[in-house]
C-alpha positions in Angstrom: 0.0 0.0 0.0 3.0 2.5 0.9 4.8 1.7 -2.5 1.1 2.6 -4.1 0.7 5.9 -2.2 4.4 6.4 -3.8 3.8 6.0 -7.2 2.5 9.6 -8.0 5.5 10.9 -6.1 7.7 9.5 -8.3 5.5 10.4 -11.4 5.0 14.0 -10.6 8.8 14.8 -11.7 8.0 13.1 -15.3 5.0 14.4 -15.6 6.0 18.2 -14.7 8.9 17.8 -16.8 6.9 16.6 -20.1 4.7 19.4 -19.1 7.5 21.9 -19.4 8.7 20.2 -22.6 12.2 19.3 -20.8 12.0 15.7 -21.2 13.0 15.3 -25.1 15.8 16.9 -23.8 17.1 15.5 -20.1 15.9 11.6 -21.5 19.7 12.1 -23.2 21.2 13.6 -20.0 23.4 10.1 -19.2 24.8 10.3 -22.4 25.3 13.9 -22.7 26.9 13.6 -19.2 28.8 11.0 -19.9 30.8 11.9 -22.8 31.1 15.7 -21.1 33.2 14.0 -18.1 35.1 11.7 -21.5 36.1 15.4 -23.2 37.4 16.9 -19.7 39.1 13.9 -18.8 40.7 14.0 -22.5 41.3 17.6 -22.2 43.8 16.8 -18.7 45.3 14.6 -20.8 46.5 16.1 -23.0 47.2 19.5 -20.8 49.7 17.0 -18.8 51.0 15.8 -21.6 51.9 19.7 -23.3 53.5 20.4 -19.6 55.8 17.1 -19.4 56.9 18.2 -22.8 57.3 21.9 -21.9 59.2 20.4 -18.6 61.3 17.6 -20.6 65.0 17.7 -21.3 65.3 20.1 -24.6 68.3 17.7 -25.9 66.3 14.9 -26.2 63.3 14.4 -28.5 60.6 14.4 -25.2 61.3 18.2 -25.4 60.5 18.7 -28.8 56.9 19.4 -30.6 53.2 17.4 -29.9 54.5 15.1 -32.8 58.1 14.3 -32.2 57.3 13.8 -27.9 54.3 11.9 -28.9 55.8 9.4 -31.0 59.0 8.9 -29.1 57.2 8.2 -25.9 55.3 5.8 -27.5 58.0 4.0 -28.8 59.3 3.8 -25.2 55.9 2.8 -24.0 55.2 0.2 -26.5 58.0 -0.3 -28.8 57.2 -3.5 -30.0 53.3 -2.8 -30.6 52.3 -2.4 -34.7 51.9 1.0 -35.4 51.0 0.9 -39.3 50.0 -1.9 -41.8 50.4 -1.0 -45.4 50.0 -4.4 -47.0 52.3 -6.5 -46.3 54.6 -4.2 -44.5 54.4 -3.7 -40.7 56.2 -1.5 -38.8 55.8 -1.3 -34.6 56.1 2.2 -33.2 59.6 1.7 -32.7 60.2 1.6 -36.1 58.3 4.7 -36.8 60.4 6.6 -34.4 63.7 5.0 -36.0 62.1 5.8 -39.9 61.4 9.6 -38.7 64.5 9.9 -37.5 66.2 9.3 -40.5 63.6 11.3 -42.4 64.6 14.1 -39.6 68.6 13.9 -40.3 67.9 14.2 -44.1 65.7 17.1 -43.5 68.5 18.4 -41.1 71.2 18.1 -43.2 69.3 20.1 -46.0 68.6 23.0 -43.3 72.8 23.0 -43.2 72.6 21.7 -40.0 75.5 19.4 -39.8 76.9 20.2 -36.7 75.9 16.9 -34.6 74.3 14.9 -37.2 77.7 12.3 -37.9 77.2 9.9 -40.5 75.3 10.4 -43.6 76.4 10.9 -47.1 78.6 13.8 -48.3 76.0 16.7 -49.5 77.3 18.3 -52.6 74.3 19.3 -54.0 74.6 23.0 -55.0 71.1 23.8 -53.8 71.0 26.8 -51.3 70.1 25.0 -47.6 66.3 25.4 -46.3 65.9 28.1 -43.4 64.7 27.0 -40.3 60.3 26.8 -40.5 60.5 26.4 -44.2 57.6 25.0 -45.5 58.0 21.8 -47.7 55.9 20.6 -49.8 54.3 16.6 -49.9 53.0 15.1 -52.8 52.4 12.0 -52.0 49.8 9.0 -51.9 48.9 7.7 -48.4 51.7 5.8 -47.8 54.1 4.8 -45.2 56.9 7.1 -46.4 54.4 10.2 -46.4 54.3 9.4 -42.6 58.1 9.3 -42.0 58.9 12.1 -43.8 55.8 14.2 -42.4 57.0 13.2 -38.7 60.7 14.1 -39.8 59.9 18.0 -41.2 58.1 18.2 -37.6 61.1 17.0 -35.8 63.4 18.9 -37.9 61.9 22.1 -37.6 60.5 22.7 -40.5 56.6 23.2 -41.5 55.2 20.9 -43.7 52.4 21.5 -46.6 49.5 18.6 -47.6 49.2 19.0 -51.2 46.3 17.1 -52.9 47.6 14.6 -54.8 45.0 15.2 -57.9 46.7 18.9 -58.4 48.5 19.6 -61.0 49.2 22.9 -63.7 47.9 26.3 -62.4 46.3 24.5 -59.2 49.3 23.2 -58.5 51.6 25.9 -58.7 48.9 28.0 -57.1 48.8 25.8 -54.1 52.8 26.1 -53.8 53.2 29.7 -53.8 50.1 30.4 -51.6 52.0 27.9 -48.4 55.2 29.5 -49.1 56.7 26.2 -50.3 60.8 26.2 -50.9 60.9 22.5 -51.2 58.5 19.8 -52.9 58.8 15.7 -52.4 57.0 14.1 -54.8 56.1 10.2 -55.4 58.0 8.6 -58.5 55.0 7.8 -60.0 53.5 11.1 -60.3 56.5 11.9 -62.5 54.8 11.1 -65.6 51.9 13.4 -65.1 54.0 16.2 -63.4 56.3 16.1 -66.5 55.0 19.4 -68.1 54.7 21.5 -64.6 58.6 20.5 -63.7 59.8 23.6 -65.8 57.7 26.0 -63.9 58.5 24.3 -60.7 61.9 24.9 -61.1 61.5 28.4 -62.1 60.1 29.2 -58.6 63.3 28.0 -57.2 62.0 24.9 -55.1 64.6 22.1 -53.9 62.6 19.0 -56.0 63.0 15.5 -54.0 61.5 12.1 -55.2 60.2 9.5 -52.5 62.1 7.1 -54.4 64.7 5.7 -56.7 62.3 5.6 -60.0 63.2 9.0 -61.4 65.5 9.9 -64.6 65.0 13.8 -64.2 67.6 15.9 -63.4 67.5 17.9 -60.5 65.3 15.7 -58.6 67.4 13.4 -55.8 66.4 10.4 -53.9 64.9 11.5 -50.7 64.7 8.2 -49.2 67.9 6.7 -50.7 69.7 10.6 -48.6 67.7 9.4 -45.3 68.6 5.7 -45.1 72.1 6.8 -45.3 71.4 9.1 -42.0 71.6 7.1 -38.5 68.2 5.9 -36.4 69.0 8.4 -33.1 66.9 10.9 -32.0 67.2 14.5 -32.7 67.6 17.1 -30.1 64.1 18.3 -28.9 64.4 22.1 -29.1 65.2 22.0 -32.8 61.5 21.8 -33.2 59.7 23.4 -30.0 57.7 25.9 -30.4 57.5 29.1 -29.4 54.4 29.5 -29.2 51.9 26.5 -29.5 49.5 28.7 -32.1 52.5 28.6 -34.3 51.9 27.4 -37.2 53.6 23.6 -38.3 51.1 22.5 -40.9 49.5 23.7 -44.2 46.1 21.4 -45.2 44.3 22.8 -48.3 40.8 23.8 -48.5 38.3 24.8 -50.8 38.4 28.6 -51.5 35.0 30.0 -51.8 36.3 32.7 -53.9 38.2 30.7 -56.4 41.6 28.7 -55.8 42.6 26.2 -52.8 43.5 28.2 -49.6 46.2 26.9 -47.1 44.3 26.5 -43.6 47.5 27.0 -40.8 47.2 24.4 -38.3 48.9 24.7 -35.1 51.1 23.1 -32.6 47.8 23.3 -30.5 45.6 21.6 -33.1 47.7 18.8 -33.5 47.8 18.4 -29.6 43.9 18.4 -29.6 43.4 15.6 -32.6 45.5 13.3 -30.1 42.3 13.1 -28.6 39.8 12.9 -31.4 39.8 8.8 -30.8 39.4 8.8 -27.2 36.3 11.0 -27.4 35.5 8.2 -29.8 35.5 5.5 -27.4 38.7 3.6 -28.6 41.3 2.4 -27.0 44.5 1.2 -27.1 44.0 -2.3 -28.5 41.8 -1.1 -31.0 42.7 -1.6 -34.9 42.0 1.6 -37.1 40.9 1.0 -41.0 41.9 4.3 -43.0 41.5 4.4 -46.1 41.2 8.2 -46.8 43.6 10.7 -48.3 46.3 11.4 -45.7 46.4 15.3 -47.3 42.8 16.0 -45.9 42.5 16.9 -42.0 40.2 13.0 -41.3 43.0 11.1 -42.8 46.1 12.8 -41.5 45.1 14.7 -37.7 42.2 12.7 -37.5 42.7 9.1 -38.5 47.0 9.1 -37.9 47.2 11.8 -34.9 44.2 10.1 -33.6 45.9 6.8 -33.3 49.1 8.3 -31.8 47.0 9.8 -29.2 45.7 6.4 -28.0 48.7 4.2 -29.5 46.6 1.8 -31.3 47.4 1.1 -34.8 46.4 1.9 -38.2 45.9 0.1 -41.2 45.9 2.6 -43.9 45.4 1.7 -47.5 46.7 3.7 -50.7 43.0 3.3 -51.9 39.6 2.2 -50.7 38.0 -1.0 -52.1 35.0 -2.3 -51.5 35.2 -5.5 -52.6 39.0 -6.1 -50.5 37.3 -4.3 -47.7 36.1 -7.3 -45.3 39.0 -9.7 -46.1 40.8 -7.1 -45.0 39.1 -6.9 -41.9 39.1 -9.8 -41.0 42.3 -10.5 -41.9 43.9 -7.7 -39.7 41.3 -7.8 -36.9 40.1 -4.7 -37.4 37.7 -3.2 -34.5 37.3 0.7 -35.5 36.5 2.3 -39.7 37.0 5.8 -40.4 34.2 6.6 -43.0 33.5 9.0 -45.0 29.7 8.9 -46.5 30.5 7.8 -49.9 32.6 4.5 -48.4 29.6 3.2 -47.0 27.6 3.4 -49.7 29.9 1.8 -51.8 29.7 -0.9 -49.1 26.1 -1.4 -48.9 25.9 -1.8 -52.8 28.2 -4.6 -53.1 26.9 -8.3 -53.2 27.1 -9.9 -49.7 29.9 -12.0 -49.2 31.6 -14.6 -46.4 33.6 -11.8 -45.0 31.0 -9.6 -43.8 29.8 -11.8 -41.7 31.8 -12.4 -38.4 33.8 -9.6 -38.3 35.3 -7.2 -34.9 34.2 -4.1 -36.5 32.6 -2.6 -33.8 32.4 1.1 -34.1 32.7 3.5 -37.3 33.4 6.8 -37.1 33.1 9.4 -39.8 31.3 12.1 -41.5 28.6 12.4 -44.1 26.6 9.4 -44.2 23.4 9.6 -45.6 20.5 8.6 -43.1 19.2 5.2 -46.0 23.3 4.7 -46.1 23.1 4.5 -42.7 20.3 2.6 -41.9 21.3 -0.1 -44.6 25.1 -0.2 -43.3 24.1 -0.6 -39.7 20.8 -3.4 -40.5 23.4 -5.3 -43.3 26.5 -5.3 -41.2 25.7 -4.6 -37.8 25.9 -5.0 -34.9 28.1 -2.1 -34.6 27.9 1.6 -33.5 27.8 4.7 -36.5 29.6 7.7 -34.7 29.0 10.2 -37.1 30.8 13.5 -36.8 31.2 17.7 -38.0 34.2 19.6 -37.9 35.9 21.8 -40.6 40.0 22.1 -41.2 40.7 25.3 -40.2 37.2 26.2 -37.8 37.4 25.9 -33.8 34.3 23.4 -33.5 33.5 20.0 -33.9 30.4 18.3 -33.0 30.0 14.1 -31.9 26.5 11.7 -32.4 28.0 9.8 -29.4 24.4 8.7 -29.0 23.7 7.1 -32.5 20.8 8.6 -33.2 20.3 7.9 -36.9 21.0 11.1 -38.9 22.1 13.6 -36.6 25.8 15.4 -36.4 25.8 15.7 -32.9 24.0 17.2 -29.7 23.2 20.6 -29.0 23.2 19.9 -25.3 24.2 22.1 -22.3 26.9 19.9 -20.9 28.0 19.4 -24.8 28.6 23.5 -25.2 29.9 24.1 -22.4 32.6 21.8 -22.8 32.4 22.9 -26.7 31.1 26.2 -26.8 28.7 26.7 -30.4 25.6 28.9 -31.7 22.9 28.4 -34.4 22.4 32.2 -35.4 19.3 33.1 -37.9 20.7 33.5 -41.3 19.1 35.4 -44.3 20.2 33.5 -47.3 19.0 35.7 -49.7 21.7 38.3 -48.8 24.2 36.2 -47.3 24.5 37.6 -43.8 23.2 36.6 -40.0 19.7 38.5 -39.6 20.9 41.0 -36.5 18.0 42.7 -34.1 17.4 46.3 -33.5 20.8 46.2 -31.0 23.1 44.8 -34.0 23.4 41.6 -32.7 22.8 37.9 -33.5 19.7 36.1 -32.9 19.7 32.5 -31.8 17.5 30.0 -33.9 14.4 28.0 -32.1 14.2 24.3 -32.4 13.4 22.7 -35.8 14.5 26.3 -37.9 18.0 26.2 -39.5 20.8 28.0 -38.3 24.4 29.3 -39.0 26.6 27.3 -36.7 29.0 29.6 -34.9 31.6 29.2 -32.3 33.3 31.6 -29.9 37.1 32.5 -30.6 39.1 32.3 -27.7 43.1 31.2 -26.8 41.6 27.3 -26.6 39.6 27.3 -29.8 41.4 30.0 -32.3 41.0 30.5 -35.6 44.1 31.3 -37.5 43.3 31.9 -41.1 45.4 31.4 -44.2 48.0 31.2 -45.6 48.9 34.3 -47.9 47.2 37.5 -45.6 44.4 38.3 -43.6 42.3 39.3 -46.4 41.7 35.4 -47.1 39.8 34.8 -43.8 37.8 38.1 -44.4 34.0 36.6 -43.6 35.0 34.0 -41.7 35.0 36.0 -38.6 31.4 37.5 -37.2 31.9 40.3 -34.4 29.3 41.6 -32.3 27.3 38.0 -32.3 26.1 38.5 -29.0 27.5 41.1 -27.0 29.9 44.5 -28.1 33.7 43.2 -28.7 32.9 38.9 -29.0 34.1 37.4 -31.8 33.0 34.4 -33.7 34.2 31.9 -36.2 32.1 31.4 -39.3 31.3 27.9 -40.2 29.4 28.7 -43.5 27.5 25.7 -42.5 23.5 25.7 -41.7 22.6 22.9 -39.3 19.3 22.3 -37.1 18.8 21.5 -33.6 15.1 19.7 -33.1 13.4 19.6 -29.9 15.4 16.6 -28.3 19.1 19.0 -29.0 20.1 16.8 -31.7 21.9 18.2 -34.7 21.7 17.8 -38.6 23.4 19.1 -41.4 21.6 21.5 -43.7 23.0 23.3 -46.3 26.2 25.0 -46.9 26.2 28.9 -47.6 28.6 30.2 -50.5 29.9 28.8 -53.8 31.0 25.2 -52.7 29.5 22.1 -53.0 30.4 18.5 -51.8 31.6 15.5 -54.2 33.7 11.9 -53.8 34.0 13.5 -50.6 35.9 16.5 -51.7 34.5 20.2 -51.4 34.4 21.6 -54.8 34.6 25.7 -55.0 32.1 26.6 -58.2 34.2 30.0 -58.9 37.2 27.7 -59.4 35.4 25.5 -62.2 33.9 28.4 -63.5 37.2 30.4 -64.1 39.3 27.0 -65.8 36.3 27.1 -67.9 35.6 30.5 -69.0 39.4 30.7 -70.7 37.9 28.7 -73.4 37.3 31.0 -76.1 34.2 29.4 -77.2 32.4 29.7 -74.1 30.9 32.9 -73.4 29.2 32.4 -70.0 29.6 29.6 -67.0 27.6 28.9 -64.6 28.5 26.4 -62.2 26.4 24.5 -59.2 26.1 21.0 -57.5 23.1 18.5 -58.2 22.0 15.9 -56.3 21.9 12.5 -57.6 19.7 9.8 -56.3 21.9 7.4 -54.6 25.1 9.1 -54.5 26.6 11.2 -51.6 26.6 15.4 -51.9 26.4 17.1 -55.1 27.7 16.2 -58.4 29.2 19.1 -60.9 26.7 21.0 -63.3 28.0 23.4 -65.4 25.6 25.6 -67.2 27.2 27.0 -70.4 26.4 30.1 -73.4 28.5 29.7 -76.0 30.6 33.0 -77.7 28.8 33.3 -81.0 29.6 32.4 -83.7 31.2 29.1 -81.6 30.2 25.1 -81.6 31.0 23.3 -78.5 33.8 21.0 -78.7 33.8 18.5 -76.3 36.7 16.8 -77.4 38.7 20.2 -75.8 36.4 20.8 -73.1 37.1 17.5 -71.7 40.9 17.9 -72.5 40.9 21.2 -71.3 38.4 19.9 -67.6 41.3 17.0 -67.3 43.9 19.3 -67.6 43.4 22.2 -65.3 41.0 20.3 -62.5 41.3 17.6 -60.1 38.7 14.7 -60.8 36.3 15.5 -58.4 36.1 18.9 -59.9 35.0 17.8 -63.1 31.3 18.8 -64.1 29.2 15.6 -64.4 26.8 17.5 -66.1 26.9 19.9 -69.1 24.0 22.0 -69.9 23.9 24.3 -72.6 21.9 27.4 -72.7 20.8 28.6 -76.0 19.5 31.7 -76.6 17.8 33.6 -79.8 15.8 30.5 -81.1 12.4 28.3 -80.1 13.2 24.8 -79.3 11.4 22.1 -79.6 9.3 20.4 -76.7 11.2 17.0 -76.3 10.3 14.6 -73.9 13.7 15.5 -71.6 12.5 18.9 -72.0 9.0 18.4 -70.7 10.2 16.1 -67.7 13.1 19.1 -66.8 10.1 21.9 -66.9 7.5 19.9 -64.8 10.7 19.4 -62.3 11.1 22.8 -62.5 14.4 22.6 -63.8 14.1 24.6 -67.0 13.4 28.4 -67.0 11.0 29.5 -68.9 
């Protein structure tokens, strides 16, 4: 009878709290509490781990930058544990350290820095020596080698630049001058295809290595052959401190709304933080990473490799994704964690089921850009397993986690979440391209269900530091004024929506980009390699979407220069020439003008879709 006379006691709370519409929201409060205390625990970490170093001896490589300590006090925690699995080649983290100290000595010795290096091979090259925080240029497939000699420029002092390995011509050299680049390593077999740029490069001065012996150009050495002449040892830690952990290490490119790739700076600090990207994850030590993404995009290279160093697990990382190799793989390596993009999983879900898919460790998969029927299909087909889908830009100061799984979403929009992660959705007028501001001149926050900017608060912890190349480049990404006088705010250019439970989904992007083979394509970029055809007159360029595929493919619409035909034949040549793949327009439309045309059925289908202007 007591436990009866109870009952509505222990009601009321639910009830009053459905009445006050708080319950979509607290029914998540384990889990939004839960991974809170998982980011401040992460975020200790990783603060002792920045004091040990800062404390460490400045001779030895424990005193040097988040890369170089990171990876030599794993190799004296776990020396013998695998690191990396690139087909048949295995190396434990002991190895790593011993590769990127060769890579290291090379780089060294081309800085002129011979005083304590011993050993090596005689440099007679005439080449004038690197300065100290050069930037050098990789152009490189994911690889093994891309990782020693990226761990080597850090250790060595010297910056290092990600440059897509699609680029080549005016992107290409475009890309080099905008990072500042003196030196560019390049994988033999890119030779071929670089053949008609190597007169330009050379023009701009740049010190040209290859990562390999498979090379009959002049002018361009053996990097690798110069740094397995070099010894194994460590190099002295304060050749690569920092003075300052926002200083810059790293260039990644990114898609420049306003035409050409822009070099995002990432710091010392950055690369601290992604050690930690994995343990807000879940994983753990013992856990076997399957990357398969390009290691010159932030999710393969600070996500999926600094991810792993901050956890010490290891990696399997393959040159290129295959679907049908994927679950051999798997099983064959044991792996426990993928790193997705949306498109992967897709391709996954459409192959014909096979022995391999069945009995497999994957356990978790953690990405960005799956598609809610991907998802649904990839979890039902292959599961059981959890889908940790995730939001974060290159160079932006936010980043958002589904620790919860809920299908479809980005992340939470919780208290606990933002105040750990501090973010905004602001009201945004599309039609002129700006946050809607009230009467004061500031921002106004959006209501459940209503698409948003997403924003987030600059501060020394979560800074944005622009471009390469001037200030001018980041003009637009910064928002003063959001909420009170003085704050400012970095500028996503991404539209998401929080419903009534404080769950997130992606919108829309804002500006002239769309997203394709997981690439983000800038329109004004297409549109200018086109319009220097002198039989186009006018180019208009958008993304479509395609039933069944990921993002946006390419459409370009096109008005040709009287009195002009459209070759195709060059236009293709032209596309293939001047654009990386994923930039190429799936779709041509032409627009004629002058004339009546005749009502076809394609015609009558595109102005019922409401795709033709009329």
């Amino acid at each position: 009878m007591a436990a009866l006379l109870l009952l509505p006691l222990l009601l009321l709370p639910l009830l009053l709290l459905r009445k006050l519409h708080l319950w979509p929201r607290l029914r998540w409060l384990a889990a939004d509490l839960a991974f809170a205390v998982r980011a401040l625990r992460c975020k200790r970490a990783l603060r002792a781990r920045a004091l040990a170093a800062a404390a460490a001896d400045p001779r030895g490589p424990e005193g040097g930058c988040s890369l170089a300590w990171r990876l030599a006090q794993l190799a004296g925690q776990r020396p013998a544990h695998i690191f990396l699995i690139h087909g048949a080649r295995r190396f434990s983290y002991a190895e790593a350290e011993r590769e990127s100290n060769r890579a290291a000595r090379a780089f060294l010795r081309a800085r002129g820095w011979d005083a304590e290096l011993g050993g090596g091979a005689e440099d007679e090259r005439a080449a004038a020596p690197l300065a100290p925080g050069a930037t050098v240029a990789l152009l490189l497939p994911a690889c093994p080698e891309f990782l020693w000699l990226w761990f080597g420029l850090a250790k060595a002092g010297l910056r290092t630049a990600f440059v897509p390995a699609a680029l080549r011509r005016g992107p290409l050299l475009h890309c080099l001058r905008n990072c500042g680049a003196r030196a560019l390593v390049l994988a033999p077999e890119f030779l071929e295809s670089l053949e008609p740029d190597l007169p330009a490069l050379r023009a701009m001065g740049l010190r040209l290595w290859a990562a390999g012996p498979e090379t009959h150009s002049a002018g361009i050495s053996d990097l690798l052959a110069e740094a397995s002449a070099e010894v194994d040892e460590p190099v002295p830690g304060y050749l690569s401190a920092p003075q300052s952990i926002m200083d810059t290490c790293l260039y990644i490119f990114t898609s420049g709304t306003t035409g050409l790739p822009k070099a995002a700076r990432i710091s010392h600090l950055k690369i601290l933080q992604c050690q930690a990207f994995y343990q807000l994850c879940g994983a753990h030590q013992e856990d076997v990473i399957y990357l398969a993404l390009p290691l010159y995009h932030m999710s393969g290279s600070l996500l999926g490799i600094v991810g792993c160093l901050g956890i010490g697990a290891t990696v399997v990382l393959k040159s290129k994704f295959s679907a049908g190799q994927f679950w051999e793989d798997c099983q064959q390596h044991r792996v426990t964690v993928f790193q997705y993009i949306g498109e992967l999983c897709r391709y996954l879900v459409n192959q014909p089921p096979s022995k391999a898919e069945r009995g497999h460790k994957v356990r978790l998969a953690v990405g960005s850009g799956l598609r809610p029927d991907t998802w649904e299909r990839f979890v039902r087909r292959f599961g059981p397993l959890q889908v940790l889908e995730t939001y974060g830009l290159t160079e932006g100061n936010v980043a958002t986690f589904n620790y919860t799984g809920q299908l479809g979403a980005v992340g939470r929009a919780s208290w606990l979440y933002k105040h750990v992660f501090p973010f905004s959705l602001i009201r945004y007028d599309v039609t002129t391209g700006e946050p809607i501001r009230d009467a004061q001149g500031h921002c106004v926050a959006t209501c459940p269900g209503e698409p948003g900017l997403l924003v987030a608060p600059v501060s020394q912890q979560s800074p944005f530091l622009g471009y390469a190349g001037g200030p001018e480049l980041g003009r637009g990404k910064l928002l003063k004024d959001v909420f009170r006088p003085g704050d400012v705010f970095f500028n996503t250019g991404d539209l998401l929506v929080c419903d009534d439970q404080g769950f997130l989904r992606f919108h829309d992007r804002t500006g002239d980009t769309f997203r394709w083979k997981g690439e983000n394509v800038a329109t004004t970029e297409v549109a200018e390699a086109l319009e220097s055809l002198d039989f186009l007159q006018e180019v208009n360029v958008y993304g479509v979407t395609v039933p069944g595929h990921e993002g946006r493919a390419g459409m370009a619409a096109l008005v040709l220069r009287p009195p002009h035909s459209l070759d195709l034949v060059q236009l293709y040549t032209h596309v293939s020439e001047n654009l990386p793949p994923y930039a190429w327009p799936r779709f041509l439309r032409l627009q004629a003008g002058g004339a009546y045309l005749p009502l076809t059925p394609a015609r009558y289908s595109a102005l019922l879709a409401g795709d033709l202007r009329i």
